[in-house]
C-alpha positions as a printed Julia matrix, in Angstrom:
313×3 Matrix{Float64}:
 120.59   92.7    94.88
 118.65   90.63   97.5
 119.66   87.33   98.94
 116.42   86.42   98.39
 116.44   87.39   94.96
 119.58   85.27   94.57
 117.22   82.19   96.35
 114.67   82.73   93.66
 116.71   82.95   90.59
 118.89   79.68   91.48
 115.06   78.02   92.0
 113.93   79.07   88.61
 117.43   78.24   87.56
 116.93   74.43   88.6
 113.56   73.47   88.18
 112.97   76.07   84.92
 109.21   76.88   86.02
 108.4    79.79   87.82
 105.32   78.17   89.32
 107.21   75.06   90.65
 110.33   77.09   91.86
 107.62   79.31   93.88
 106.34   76.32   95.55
 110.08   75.15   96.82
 110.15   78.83   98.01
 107.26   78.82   99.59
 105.87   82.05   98.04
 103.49   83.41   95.68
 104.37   83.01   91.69
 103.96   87.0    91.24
 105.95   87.55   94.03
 109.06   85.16   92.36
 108.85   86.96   89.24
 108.25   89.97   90.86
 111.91   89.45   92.2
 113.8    87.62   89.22
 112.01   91.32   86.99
 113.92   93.36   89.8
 117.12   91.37   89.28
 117.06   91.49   86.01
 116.84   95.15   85.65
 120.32   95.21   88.08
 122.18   92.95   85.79
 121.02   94.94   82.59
 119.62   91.97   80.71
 116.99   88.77   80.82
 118.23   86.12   82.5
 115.93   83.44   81.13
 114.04   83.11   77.95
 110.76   82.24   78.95
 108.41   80.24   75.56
 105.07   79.65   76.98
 105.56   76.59   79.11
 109.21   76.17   78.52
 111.84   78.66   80.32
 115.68   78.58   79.94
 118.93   80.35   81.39
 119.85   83.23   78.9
 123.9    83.2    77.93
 123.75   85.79   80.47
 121.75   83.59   83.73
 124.18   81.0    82.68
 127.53   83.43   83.17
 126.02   84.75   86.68
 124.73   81.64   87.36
 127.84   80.19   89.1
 128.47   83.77   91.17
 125.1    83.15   92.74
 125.57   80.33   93.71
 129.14   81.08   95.96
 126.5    83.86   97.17
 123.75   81.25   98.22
 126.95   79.13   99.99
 128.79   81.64  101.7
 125.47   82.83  103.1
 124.43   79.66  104.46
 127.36   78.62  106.0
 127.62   83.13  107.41
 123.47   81.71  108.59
 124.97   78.22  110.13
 127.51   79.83  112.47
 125.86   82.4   113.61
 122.72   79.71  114.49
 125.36   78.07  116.2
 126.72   81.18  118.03
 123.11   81.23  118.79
 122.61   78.38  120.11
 125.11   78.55  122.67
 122.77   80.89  124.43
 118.96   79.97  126.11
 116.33   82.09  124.76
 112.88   81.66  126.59
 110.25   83.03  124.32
 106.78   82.82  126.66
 103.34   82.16  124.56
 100.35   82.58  126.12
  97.36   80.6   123.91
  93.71   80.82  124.71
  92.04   78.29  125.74
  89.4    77.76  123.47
  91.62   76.98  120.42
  91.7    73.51  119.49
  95.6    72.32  120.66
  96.36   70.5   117.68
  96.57   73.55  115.92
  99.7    74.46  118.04
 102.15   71.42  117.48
 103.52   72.25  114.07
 103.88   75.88  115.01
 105.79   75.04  118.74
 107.79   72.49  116.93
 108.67   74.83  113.98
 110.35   77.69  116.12
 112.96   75.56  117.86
 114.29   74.33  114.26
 114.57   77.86  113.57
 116.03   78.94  115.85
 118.74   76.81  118.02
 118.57   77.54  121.74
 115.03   79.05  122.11
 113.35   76.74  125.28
 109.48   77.95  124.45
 107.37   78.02  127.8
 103.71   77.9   126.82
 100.57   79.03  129.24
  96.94   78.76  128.23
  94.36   81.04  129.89
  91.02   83.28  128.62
  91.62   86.15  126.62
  91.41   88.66  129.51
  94.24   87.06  131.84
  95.99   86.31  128.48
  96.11   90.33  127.91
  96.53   91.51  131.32
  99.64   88.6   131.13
 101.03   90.53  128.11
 100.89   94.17  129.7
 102.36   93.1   132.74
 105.39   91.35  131.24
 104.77   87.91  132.23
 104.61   86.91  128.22
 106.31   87.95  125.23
 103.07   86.81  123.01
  99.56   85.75  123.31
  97.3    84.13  120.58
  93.74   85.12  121.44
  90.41   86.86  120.61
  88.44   89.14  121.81
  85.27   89.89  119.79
  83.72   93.14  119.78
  86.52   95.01  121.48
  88.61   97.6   119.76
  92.67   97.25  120.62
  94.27   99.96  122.41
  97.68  101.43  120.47
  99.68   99.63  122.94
  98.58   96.35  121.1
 100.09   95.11  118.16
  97.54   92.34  116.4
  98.41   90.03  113.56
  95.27   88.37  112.23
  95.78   84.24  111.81
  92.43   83.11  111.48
  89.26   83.6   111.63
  85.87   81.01  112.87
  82.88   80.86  113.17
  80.84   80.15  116.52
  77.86   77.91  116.72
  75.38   76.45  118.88
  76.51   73.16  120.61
  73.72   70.93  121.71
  73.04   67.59  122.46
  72.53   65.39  118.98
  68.68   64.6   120.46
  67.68   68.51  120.72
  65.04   70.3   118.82
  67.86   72.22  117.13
  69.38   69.67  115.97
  68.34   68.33  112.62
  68.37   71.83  111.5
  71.34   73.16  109.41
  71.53   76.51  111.66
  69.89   77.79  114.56
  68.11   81.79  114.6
  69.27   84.2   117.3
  65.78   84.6   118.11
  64.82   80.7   118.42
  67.19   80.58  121.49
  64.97   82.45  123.65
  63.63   80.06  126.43
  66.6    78.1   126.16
  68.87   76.6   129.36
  72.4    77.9   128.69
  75.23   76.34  129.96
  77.78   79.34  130.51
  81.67   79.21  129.68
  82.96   81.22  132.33
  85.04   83.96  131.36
  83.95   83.6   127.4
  85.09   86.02  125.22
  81.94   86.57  123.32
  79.76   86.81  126.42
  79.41   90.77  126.67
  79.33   90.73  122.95
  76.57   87.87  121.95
  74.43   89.36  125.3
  74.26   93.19  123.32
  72.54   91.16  120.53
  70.45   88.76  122.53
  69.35   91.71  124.09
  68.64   93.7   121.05
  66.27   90.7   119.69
  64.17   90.09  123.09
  66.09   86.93  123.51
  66.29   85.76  127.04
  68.22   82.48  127.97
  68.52   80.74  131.29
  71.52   80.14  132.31
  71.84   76.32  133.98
  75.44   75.61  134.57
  78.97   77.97  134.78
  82.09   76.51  134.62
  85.77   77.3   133.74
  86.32   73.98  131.83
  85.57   73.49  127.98
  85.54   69.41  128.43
  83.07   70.16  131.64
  81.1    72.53  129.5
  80.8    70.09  126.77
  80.01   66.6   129.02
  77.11   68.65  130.43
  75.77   69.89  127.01
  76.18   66.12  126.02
  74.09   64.8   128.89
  70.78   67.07  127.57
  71.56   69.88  130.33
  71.84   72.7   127.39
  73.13   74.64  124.68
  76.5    76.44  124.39
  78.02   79.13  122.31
  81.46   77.82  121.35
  84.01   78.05  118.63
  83.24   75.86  115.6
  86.76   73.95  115.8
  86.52   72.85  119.22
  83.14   71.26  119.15
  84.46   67.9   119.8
  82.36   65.76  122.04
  81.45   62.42  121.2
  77.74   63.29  122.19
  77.71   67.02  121.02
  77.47   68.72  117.51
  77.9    72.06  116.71
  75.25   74.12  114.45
  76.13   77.6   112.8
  74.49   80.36  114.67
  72.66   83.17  111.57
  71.12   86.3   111.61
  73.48   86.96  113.21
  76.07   85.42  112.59
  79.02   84.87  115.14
  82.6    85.45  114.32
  85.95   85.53  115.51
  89.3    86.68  114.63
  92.12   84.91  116.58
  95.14   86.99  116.67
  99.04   86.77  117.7
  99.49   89.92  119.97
 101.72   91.89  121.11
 103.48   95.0   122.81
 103.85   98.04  120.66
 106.17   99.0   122.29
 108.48   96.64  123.82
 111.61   95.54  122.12
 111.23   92.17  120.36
 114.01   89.64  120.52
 115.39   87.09  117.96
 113.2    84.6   119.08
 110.17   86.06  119.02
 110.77   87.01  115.44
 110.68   83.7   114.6
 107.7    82.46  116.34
 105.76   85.67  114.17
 108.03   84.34  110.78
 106.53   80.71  111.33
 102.52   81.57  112.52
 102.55   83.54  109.01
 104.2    80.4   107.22
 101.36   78.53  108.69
  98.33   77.37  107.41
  95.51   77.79  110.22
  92.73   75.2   109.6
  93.72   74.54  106.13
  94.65   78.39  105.25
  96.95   80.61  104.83
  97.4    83.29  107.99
  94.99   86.5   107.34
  97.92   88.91  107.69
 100.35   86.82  105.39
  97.11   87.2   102.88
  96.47   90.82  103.14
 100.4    91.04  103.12
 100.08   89.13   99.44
  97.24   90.92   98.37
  98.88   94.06   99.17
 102.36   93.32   97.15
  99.69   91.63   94.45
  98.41   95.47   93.98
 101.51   97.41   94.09
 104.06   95.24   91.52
 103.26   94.39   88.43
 102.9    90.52   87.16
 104.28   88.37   84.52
């Protein structure tokens, strides 16, 4: 017997419906019976009697029902002093984000992993994906959020997929693009391009630029993504940039097709290196999140995995 079997069946026991009681878990309904199925077979007997819509204790959930609960007390107050014992320590846990992500998709997450876990002081950084890796090898972060389209991960590299987006063309509202609802590869040939310096789709899109006889002039560089957009917003250019942070009073944002342009932003990090407490959590809570309205990649495939292996009810 799990504790978080224990968790499950005292949820079903209150709210008597699986699917509600696997919301106020905060997991899948297959996955909740999945686990009450597993308990039951331990005890040797159902422990509710389930009528279409309408599900009950059995005499035998209602004689175990009290035992599980001293369980589900004694473990949270075991789970409250040690948080405390915890707490009495400083943890730094150092994130490195790239730049390029829209920042509001960080608060819930940063504010999450100090509730979790008492005494953590989280130092963030925000860089391009190749200072954000060479960071991480080097030891001067314990975790990076980035992308790097294209490229293949060495084995040192442990990635955990959180979302992925698309990347369009961002262009000034009065350009010849941009009453259209996408924008061809091949159309942007000609075009004044204003360059993100150090983009992570640069040696990527310029393979298939190349491969269609496209040929854009590059106008402006620059290292900022608010100088990047003010100068596609005063008619200078276009710019390739992720569809999320296309937010420029004076710029809108236009899928890019055949091809399209993807990327998969991941958490990363060392194979190899020892994780601590703290960084635990800060993986626990990105796969709790929902990124843009979604539910992490790897918490999916995780799902989708269990989904295939155990059976249903």
């Amino acid at each position: 017997m799990e504790l978080h079997q224990v968790r499950y069946f005292l949820a079903v026991a209150e709210e008597l419906n699986f699917s509600r009681a696997a919301e106020k878990c905060n997991v899948s309904q297959p996955a909740l019976s999945r686990a009450i199925i597993l308990l039951e077979q331990e005890f040797g007997g159902p422990l509710f009697h389930r009528e279409r819509r309408l599900t009950n204790l059995s005499p035998l959930g209602r004689m175990v029902r009290p035992y599980l609960e001293q369980v589900a007390r004694e473990s949270d107050e075991a789970l409250k002093l040690a948080r405390q014992y915890a707490g009495a320590e400083k943890h730094t846990l150092r994130l490195g984000i790239m730049t390029t992500i829209a920042p509001n998709q960080f608060t819930d997450l940063i504010l999450a992993v100090p509730r979790a876990y008492a005494g953590i002081d989280m130092l963030l950084s925000d860089a391009n994906s190749f200072e954000l890796e060479r960071r991480l090898a080097a030891g001067e972060i314990d975790a990076a959020i980035y992308a790097l389209p294209g490229k293949e991960p060495g084995p040192e590299l442990h990635l955990l997929p959180l979302f992925r987006e698309q990347m369009v063309i961002a262009v000034h509202p009065s350009h010849r693009f941009a009453n259209q609802e996408a924008v061809r590869v091949k159309d942007l040939s000609g075009e004044a391009y204003i360059h993100r310096n150090h983009c992570e789709f640069a040696g990527y899109a310029d393979g298939i630029l190349a491969s269609q006889g496209v040929t854009v002039s590059p106008a402006y560089f620059s290292d900022s993504e608010d100088w990047t957009q003010a100068m596609i917003a005063a008619g200078l250019g276009f710019g390739f940039m992720p569809r999320h942070s296309v937010n420029h009073p004076g710029v809108i944002g236009l899928p890019v097709v055949e091809p399209e342009f993807w990327r998969i932003v991941n958490l990363v990090t060392m194979t190899e290196r020892a994780h601590s407490p703290a960084l635990g959590v800060l993986v626990r809570e990105a796969m709790r999140k929902e990124w843009f309205g979604a539910q992490a990649i790897a918490a999916r495939e995780a799902l989708d995995n269990e989904l295939i292996s155990s059976p249903t009810m």
